[in-house]
Every structure is written in C-alpha cells, then in structure tokens.
N, C-alpha and C positions, 0 to 999 in steps of 0.2 A: 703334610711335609713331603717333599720330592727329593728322593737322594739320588734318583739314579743317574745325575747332571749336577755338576759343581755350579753353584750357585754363586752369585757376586753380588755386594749391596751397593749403591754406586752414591753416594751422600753428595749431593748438586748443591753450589752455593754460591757461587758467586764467579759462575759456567754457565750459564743457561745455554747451550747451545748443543749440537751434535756434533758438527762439525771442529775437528782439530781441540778435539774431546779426549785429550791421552787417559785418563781415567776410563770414561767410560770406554774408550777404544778398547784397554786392555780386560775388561769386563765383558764387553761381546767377543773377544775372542777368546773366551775358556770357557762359553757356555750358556746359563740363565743371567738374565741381567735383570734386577731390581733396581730403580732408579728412585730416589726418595728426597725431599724436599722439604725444611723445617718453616714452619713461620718464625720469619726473623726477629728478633725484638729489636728495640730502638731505632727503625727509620722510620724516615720524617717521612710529610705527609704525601708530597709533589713523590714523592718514590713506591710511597704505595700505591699508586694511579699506576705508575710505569713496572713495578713489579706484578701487579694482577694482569695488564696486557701480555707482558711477558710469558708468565706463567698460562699465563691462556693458549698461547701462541707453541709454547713447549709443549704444555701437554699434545696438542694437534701432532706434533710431530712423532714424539712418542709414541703417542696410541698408533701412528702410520706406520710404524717401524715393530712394531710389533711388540712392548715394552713399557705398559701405560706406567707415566709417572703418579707416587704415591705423594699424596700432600698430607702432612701432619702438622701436631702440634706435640709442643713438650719440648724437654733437655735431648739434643742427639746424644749425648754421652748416657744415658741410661734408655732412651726409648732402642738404639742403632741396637747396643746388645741382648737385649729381648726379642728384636726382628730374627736376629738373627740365629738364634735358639729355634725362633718358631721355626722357621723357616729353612733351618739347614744349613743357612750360608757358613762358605770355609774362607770367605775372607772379604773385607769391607773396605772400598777405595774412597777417595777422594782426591780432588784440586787445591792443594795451599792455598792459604787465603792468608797473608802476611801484618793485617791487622793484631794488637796486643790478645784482643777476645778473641779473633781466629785463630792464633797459634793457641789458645792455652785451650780452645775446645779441640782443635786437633789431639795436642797431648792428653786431653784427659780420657777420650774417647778410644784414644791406643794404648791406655793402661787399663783403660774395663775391658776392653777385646781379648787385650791378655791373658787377662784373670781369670776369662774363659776358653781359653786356647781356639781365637778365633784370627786369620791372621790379617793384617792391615798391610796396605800400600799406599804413599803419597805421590803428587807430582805437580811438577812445577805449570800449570796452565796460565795462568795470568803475568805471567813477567818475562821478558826477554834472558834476564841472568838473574840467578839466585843472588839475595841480599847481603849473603854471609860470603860471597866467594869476591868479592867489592872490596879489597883495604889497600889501605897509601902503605907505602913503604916501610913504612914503624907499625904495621898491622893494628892501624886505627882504620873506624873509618871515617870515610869522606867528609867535609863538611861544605865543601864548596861545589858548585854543578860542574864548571869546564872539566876538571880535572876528572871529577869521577865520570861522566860520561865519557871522556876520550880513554879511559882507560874499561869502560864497559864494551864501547865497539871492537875495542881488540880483544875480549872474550868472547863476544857472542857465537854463539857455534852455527853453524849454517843446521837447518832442520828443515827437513818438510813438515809440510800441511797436511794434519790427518786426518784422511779422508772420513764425515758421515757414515757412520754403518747404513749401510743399503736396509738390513734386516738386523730387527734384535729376537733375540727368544726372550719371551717375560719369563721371570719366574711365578710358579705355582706359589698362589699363598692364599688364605682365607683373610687376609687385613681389609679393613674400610677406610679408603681415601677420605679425607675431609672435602668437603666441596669447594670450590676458590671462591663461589659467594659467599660463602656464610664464615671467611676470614674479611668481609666490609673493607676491604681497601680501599673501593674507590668512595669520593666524597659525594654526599647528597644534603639539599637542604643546607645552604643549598651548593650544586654544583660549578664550585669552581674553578674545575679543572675543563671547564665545556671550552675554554679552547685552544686546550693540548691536542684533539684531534686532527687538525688543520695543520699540525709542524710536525707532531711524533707518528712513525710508523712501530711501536714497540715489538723484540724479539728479532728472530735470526734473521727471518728474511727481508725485516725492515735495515738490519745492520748492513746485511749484502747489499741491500740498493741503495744505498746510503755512498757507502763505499765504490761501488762501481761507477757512482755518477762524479762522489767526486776525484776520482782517478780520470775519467770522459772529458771530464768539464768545466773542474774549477782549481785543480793544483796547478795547474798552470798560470793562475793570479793570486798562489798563497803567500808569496813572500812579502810581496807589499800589499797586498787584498786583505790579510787576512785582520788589520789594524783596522781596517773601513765598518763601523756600527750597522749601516745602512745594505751594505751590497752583504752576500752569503758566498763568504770567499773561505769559510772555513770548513773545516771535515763534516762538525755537526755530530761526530761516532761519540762524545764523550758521556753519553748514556749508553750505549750499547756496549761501550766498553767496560763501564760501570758493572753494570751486570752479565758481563762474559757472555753476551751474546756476538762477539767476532773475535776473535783471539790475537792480541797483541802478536807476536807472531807472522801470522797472515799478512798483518799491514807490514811489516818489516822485511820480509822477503819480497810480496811483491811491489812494494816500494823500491827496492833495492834493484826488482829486476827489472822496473819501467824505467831508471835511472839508467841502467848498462846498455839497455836499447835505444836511449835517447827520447825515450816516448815523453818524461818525465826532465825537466831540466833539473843540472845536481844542485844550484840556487833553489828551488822551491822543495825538490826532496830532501835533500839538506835538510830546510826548513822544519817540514813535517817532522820528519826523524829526530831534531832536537828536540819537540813538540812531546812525542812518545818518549823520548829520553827524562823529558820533567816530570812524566808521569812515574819512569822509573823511580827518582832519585827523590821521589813526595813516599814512596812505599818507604825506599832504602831508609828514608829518616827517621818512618815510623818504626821498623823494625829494628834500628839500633839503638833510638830515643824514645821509647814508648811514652815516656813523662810530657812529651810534646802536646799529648794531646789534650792537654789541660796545664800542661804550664807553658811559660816562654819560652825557648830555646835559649838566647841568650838574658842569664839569671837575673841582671841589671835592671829589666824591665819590672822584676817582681813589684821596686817600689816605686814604678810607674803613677804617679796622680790621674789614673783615668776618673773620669767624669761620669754620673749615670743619671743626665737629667731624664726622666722616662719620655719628654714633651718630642725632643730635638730626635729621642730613636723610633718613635710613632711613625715621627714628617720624614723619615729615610726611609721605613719599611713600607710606608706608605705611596714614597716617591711626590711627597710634596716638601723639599726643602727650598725651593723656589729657584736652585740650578738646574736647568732645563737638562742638560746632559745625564745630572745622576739622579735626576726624578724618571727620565726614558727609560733606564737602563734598571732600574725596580718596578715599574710597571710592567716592561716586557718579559721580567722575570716571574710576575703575580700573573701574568696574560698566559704564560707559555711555559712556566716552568723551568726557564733556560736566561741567559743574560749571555753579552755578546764577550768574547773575554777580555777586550781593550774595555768596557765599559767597568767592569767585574774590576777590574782594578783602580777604575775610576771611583767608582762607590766605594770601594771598600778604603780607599785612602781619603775620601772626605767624612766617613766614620769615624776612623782612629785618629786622624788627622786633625781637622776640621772642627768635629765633635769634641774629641778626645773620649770616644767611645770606646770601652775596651774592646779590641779585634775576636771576643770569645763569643760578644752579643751579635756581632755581622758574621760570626763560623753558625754559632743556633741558627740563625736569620735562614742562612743559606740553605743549612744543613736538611729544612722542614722544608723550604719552597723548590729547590731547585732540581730535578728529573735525573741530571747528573749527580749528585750529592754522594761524595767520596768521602771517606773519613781521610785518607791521607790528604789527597789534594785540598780539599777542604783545609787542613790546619795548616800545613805548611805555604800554602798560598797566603792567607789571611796572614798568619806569622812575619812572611816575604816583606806583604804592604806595609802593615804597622812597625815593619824596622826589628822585630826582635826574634826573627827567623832565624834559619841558615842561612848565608849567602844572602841575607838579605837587601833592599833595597836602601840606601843610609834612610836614616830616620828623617835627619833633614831634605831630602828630596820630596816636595809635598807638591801633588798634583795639583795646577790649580786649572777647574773644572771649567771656566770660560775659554782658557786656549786651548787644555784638551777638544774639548766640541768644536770650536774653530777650524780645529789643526785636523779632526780626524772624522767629524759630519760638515764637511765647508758649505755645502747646498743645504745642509739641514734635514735631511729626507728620514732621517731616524729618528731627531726630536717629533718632527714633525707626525711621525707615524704614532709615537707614543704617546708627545703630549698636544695634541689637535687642538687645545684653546688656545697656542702661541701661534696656530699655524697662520696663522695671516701676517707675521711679522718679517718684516725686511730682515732677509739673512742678517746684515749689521749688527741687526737688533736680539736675533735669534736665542744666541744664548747668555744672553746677558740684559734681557726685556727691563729690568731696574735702572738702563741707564739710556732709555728711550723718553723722548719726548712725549709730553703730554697729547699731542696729536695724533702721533705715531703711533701712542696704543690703543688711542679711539679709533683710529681709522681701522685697526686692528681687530678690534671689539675688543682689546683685553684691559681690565681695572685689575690692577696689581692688588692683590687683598682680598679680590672678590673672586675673580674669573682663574686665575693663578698666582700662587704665597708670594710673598716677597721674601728675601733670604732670610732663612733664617741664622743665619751667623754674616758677619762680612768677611771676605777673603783675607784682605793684608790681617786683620787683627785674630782672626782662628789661625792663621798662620804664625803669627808669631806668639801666640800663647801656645803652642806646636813647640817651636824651638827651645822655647821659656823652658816646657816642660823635660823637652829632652836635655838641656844645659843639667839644670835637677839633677837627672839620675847619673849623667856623663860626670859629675861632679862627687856624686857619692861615693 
C-alpha cells in the first residue's frame, strides 16, 4: 500500500476514452490514478465484439499514459470498496451513467464508500444537460421532443473540451487484471462478426476519425443525405458514442463553432444537433420513466392484441419477408452490426405494424445484433414506431415498405448491395419483384419461392388488421 500520494479509483463505464474525461481529469490531478473496468452484464452479442476492440484500444492508451487499466469481474459496489482499503485510495470517481441499473449502482457503491469513510465524486460525462434540471412549467417533465429540446439549448452551458492527460501516475497495487481474452467477447465458431471489420474502427481514435471526416466531408449532405440507405451521408459516431469513446460535448461545441464560421451550413448543423438532441431526450425518458423499459409508455397499448406467430419473426430477423427494402436493412445489420436509420424504422414498423409483432421482440432483436445498442435509444425509438412512445409516431401512420424503397433507394443500389438475387431486376420491378411479369423475373434469374420469398403478409390487408387493432384499444 502507498500513502505517501493520494490515491483515486477512476470506475470507467460507459467513458471509454481519455479525452474530455472529467472523472478521470479530476483524478490525475490530485495524484495516482487507478483506472478500473467491470465486466458488464447483459449486453448483447454485436457489443461484445465492439466492447473487446474498445477495451483493447483503452488499455493501449492507458498503459501510454502511464496508468494500466484494471479489468475485473464481480459486483463494483463490494469489489470498488475492497480495492480501495487495499490500496489506500481516499476517494473513488466516476461518469453518470443515467440508466435505471446505473443510477442504482452508482447509489449503492456511494453508501458502501461511506460506510467506510472513503470519499465519492460524480460527473456528468455522457449528456449535454443533466435530466433532473429538464421540467415544463408545472415541474413535470417533458413528454414531447420540440419542447424539451428548445428549452435544453437555452440551458446548455458553453464548456470546454478536456483535454487527455498527457501523463498519468498509476497507482502502486499488487491486484491481477483479468485478461480481455479470457472475458470471450468476441464470437467464434463460427465467426460472425468477420465483417464488422471493413466498417468499424472501435475506440477513441477510430471515434476521432470518424468525426473529422465527417465534419471534412459529409455534413455538408446531412440534411437531405442523410434519409439515402445507399450513400453514407450519416455521422456513423452512434457506437462510439455508445461507449463514451468521444464525448457528447465535443460534437456540440465544435459543431457549434463550424456553424459561426460558416464552415458548416446552420440547415445541416441544425440537423445534427437535433440528431444529438434525440439522443438526449431517449436518456431524459429513461431517467424520469424507468418502467419504459419494459412497459409501454402510453398504458393503452398494455392490451394491445400483438401477435407471436414465431414463423413471420424468423423471416424478419432473417431479412426474408419477401420486401426487398426491410429484408436489406436486417441483413446489413446481421453483415455489419449496424442498419441505416431511415431503414431502422422501416423494419421496425413492418414488425409492429405489419406483423403485429410486439416492438419488445424487434428491442431483443436489436438490442443483441446491433454495435450501437443503447438501452435508452433502443426503447424509446422502438416505442416511437409501434405508436405507444413518447411523442410518438400515430399509430395509424404505417410505413408501407414498397414506397419507402421507391422514395428513398430510387436506383436500388442498397437493395441491390444486400439482397443480390433481385439484382438484375428493372428498378420498376425492384421493390416490389411480386408484381413482375413472368418474363421479367426469368430474364432476372429470380423464381419467387425459390431464389427470393414471396411476401409474407400483403400490404393493404397487414395494414388494416393494424388499424383493426388499434380501433381495439382506442376504443377501450
């Protein structure tokens, strides 16, 4: 044990970075920094692939900085205050983590600390404005996006960006790190996440070049780009953000200040910034509606008639419902871990929609395949489509998935990328191959049945067993 240096336990969680690190910041400058690192429980599979990169990519930095991070396993509320005995430490930080299970592991890990008169500090890293400082006028909170964002941008405080420590001091301890192989995150047997590496660069410095390129190269075509399947008109950060490898923050000032130089037009900054704004206000919900995350937001839907034939949620997760658009849009998600976000709502409204699949089977779905997989965005998006969100979408507004693809792949070049047995079909034909001539799909090579499904529901009549159902509970 080393006393002759105040010691700091730094609890990483859902930070991975250095940079604009207020925890850690304030822990390298009083001294030894311990940096520690729990194995998470319950994420899905597509996030343990990108948390082992991650975590790979941290340690790198760490061990550069003079500060190796510690990988454990266990409860952080009984292992943190045992470290911190061994080891001396006079007080243990962490980053808010605004989830129902991260605020109550926060509090419980700062009544054990206490009990040992060890002392705790938080901070707010992952969110533009705290969730609690957010209320309408009768100090409720929000339930609608405009409002509460335009009332967030007039709180937000202007801050800098804090800077990487250059150097840390580790602290002296005799503890054994766990190895990041022998937590099996990534898949084998067989491997397939083999081609996440062709789109993900995981960790800080994949988040920096991520961001600088698309600040370079592509906000310039987000307002209307970024609805296109096919072109990459979007950020792409929403895994890095995921895992607090670039700090909400960062993107908001210097979005803000490519905006006042003109470098950035205020039409697509705008844009972004509502972008991050949804991300706030999918926290704000969790945080004031924890029940969200397993029930509906609005109660109405509880006796909802969803459907669970297991056949029709296979040919979704599969990406064989026989519409070319939300079959693309599940494959590039099983290919890449990722789905486009105009797509992402495409799917998830011919699930709830279409199906009549409850929206909690396409949150699982998600929740295991997808690199970005957020508990808040995750529920309150999914909530959004199926109508019984916040602010959600009406119920009756039911995307129907041959004009979506029409309207927003015209050339086809995204179906065509995902599902290549259509691809020889006359755009006409593209997304809607069931109502092509017999010649046309021969010349095609495609046999509907064989080569790719035929629908499995038809549009008008899934749609109005939609409305059927929502009549139902509008009625109850």
């Amino acid at each position: 044990m080393n006393t002759s240096q105040k010691t700091t336990l730094v609890w990483l969680r859902e930070d991975l970075r250095l940079e604009d690190n207020p925890a850690l910041s304030h822990a390298a400058s009083r001294g030894a920094v311990l940096p520690i690192y729990f194995y998470p429980d319950g994420m899905g599979a597509a996030s343990h692939w990108w948390l082992h990169h991650s975590l790979k990519a941290l340690q790198s930095r760490f061990d550069s900085a003079g500060a190796p991070l510690l990988l454990l396993d266990g409860d952080p509320a009984t292992k943190i205050p045992e470290i911190a005995e061994q080891t001396g430490a006079d007080l243990v930080v962490w980053n808010r983590v605004y989830s129902p299970a991260g605020i109550e592991s926060g509090k419980k890990l700062k009544q054990r600390l206490g009990d040992i008169q060890v002392n705790t500090q938080s901070f707010n890293a992952n969110l533009l404005i705290e969730p609690s400082k957010i209320l309408t006028k009768q100090e409720t909170p929000f339930k609608v996006f405009t409002p509460f964002w335009r009332q967030c941008q007039q709180h937000i405080e202007p801050q800098n960006v804090l800077p990487a420590p250059e150097s840390l001091t580790g602290a002296t301890h005799d503890l054994i790190t766990k190895a990041l192989d022998d937590w099996d995150l990534l898949p084998s047997q067989p491997n397939w996440a083999i081609g996440f590496d062709e789109v993900w660069q995981p960790g800080e410095q994949g988040a920096a070049s991520r961001w600088t390129t698309f600040l370079e190269s592509t906000v310039d075509k987000y307002k209307d780009g970024r609805d296109l399947p096919a072109k990459q008109f979007t950020s792409m950060l929403s895994p890095h953000l995921t895992f607090g490898e670039i700090s909400v923050r960062q993107l908001w000032l210097e979005m803000q200040e490519a905006m006042a130089t003109g470098e950035v037009s205020s039409d697509n900054g705008s844009k972004f910034l509502a972008e991050i704004g949804w991300r706030e206000f999918s926290r704000y919900l969790l945080f004031h509606f924890p029940s969200i995350e397993s029930e509906p937001f609005n109660d109405k839907f509880e006796d909802f008639p969803w459907q669970s034939p297991e056949s029709h949620l296979t040919a979704w997760q599969q990406g064989k419902t026989g519409y070319p658009i939300v079959d693309a849009g599940m494959r590039e998600l099983w290919r890449t871990g990722y789905m486009h976000n105009r797509v992402r709502m495409i799917c998830a409204s011919f699930l709830t929609k279409h199906l009549l699949i409850h929206w909690q089977n396409g949150a699982d779905w998600f929740w295991d395949t997808l690199v970005d997989a957020d508990l808040a965005n995750n529920t309150a998006s999914w909530q959004w489509v199926a109508g019984c969100g916040a602010d959600a979408a009406p119920y009756f507004r039911i995307f129907n998935p041959v004009l979506q693809g029409e309207k927003f792949d015209k050339q086809g070049d995204y179906v065509r990328r995902w599902v290549p047995e259509l691809a020889n079909l006359p755009d006409k034909y593209l997304h809607q191959p069931w109502a092509a001539k017999q010649d046309v799909l021969m010349d095609a090579n495609v046999v509907l049945g064989k080569d790719y499904p035929k629908p499995i529901v038809d549009h008008s009549t899934a749609r109005q067993a939609a409305l059927d159902a929502y009549e139902q509970i509008k009625s109850s």
